[in-house]
C-alpha positions in Angstrom: 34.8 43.4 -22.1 35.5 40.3 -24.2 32.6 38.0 -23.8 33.3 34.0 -25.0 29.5 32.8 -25.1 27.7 29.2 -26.3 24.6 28.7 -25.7 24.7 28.3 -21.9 27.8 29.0 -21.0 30.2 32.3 -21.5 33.6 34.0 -19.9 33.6 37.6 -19.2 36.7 39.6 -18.9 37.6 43.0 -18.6 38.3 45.8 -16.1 37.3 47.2 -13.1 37.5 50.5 -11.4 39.6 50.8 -8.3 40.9 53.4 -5.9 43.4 51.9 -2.9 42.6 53.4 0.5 45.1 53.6 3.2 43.3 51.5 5.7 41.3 49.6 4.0 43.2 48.2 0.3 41.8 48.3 -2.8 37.9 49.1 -3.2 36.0 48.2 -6.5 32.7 49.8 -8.2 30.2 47.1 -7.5 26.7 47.0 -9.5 23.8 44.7 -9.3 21.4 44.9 -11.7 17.9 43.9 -10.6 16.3 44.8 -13.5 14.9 41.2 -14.3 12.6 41.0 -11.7 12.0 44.7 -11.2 13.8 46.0 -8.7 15.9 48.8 -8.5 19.8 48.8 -9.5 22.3 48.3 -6.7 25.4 50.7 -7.0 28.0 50.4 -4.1 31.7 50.4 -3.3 33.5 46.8 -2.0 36.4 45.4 -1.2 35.7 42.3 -3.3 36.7 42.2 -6.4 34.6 39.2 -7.0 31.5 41.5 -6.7 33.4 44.6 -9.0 31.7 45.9 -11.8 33.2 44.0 -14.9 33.5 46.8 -17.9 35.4 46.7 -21.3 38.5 48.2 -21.8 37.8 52.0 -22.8 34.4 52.0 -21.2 34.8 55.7 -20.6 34.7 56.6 -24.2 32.7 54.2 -25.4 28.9 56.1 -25.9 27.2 52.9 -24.6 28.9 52.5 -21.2 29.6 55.6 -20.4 26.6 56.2 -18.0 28.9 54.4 -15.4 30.7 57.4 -15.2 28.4 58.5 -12.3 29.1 55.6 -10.8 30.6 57.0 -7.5 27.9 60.0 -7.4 24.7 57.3 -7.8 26.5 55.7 -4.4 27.2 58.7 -2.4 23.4 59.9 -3.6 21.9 56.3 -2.3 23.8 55.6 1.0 25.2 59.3 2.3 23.2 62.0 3.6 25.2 65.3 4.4 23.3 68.3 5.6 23.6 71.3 8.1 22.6 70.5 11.8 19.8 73.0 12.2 20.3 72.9 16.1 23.3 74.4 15.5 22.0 77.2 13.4 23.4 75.2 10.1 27.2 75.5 11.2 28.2 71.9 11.4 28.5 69.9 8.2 26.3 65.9 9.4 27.3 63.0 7.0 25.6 60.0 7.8 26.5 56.8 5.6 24.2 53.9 5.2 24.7 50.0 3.9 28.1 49.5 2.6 29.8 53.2 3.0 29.2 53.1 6.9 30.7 49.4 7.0 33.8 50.5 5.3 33.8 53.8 6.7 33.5 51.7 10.4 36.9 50.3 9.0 38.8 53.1 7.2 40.0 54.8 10.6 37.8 57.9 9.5 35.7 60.0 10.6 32.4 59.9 8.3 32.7 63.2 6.5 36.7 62.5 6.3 36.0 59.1 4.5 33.3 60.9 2.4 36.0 62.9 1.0 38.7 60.7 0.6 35.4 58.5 -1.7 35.4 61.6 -3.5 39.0 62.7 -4.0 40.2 59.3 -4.8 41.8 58.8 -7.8 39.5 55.9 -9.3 41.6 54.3 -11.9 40.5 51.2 -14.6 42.6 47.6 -13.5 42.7 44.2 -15.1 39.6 42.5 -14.3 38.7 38.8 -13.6 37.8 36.1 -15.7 34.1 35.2 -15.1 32.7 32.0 -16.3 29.1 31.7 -16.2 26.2 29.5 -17.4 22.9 30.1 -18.2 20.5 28.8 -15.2 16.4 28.3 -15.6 14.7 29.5 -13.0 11.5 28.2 -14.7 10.1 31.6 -14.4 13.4 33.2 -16.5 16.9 32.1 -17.4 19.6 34.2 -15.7 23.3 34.2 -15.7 25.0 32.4 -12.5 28.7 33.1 -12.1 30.4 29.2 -11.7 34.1 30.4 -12.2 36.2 33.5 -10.7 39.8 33.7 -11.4 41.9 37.3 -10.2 43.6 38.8 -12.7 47.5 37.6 -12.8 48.8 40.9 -11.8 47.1 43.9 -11.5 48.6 47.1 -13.4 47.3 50.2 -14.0 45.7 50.8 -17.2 46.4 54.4 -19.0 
């Protein structure tokens, strides 16, 4: 990710990971970090590229970033839960989706364990990213980064 930066302003740009889904378009990784005032990370899937994680070209081999390989397994962990119906004597496969998954899954035309497996079979693929200006705000308490400028990517190709 190439990162302009003075001191309260920078621009972020860089790619995001996307798979397009038959009903619904293109879907993005989407990460919030609540580390700053201790809460846990956010990891979901959108529609929004706006909210997509923003990751330097080559992320996947690069030793620092690579932990957002299990990107996709850190969402289906925190808003799916499959298991065996034990009033059925553990026959029938339950997926239930929380927060994002069952929104989009509400959408996709799916059935919850037939979205659940396209999510998983998708071919999840790095695309140009946006160009993200931000400046520095003080919250008094801490300073923090506040987005101020989005701009798409021109077009969006697929990166090898």
């Amino acid at each position: 990710m190439q990162i302009e930066l003075d001191d309260d302003r920078r621009t972020r740009t860089g790619v995001v990971v996307s798979a397009t889904h038959p009903a619904l378009g293109p879907l993005y990784w989407e990460f919030v970090s609540e580390r700053s005032v201790g809460g846990p990370d956010y990891y979901s899937i959108s529609t929004s590229m706006a909210r997509a994680l923003l990751l330097e070209p080559g992320w996947r081999e690069t030793s620092a970033l690579r932990y957002f390989g299990g990107h996709l397994s850190r969402v289906i962990k925190d808003q799916a839960r499959e298991y065996r119906d034990p009033e059925y004597w553990g026959v029938d496969l339950v997926v239930e989706l929380e927060d994002s998954l069952a929104s989009l899954q509400a959408k996709s035309n799916q059935t919850e364990i037939e979205f659940l497996a396209w999510l998983r079979a998708a071919e999840w693929i790095d695309v140009p990213g946006p160009t993200v200006i931000e400046e520095l705000i003080d919250h008094g308490f801490m300073e923090d980064w506040e987005v101020v400028s989005f701009t798409p990517p021109s077009a969006i190709q697929v990166q090898p």
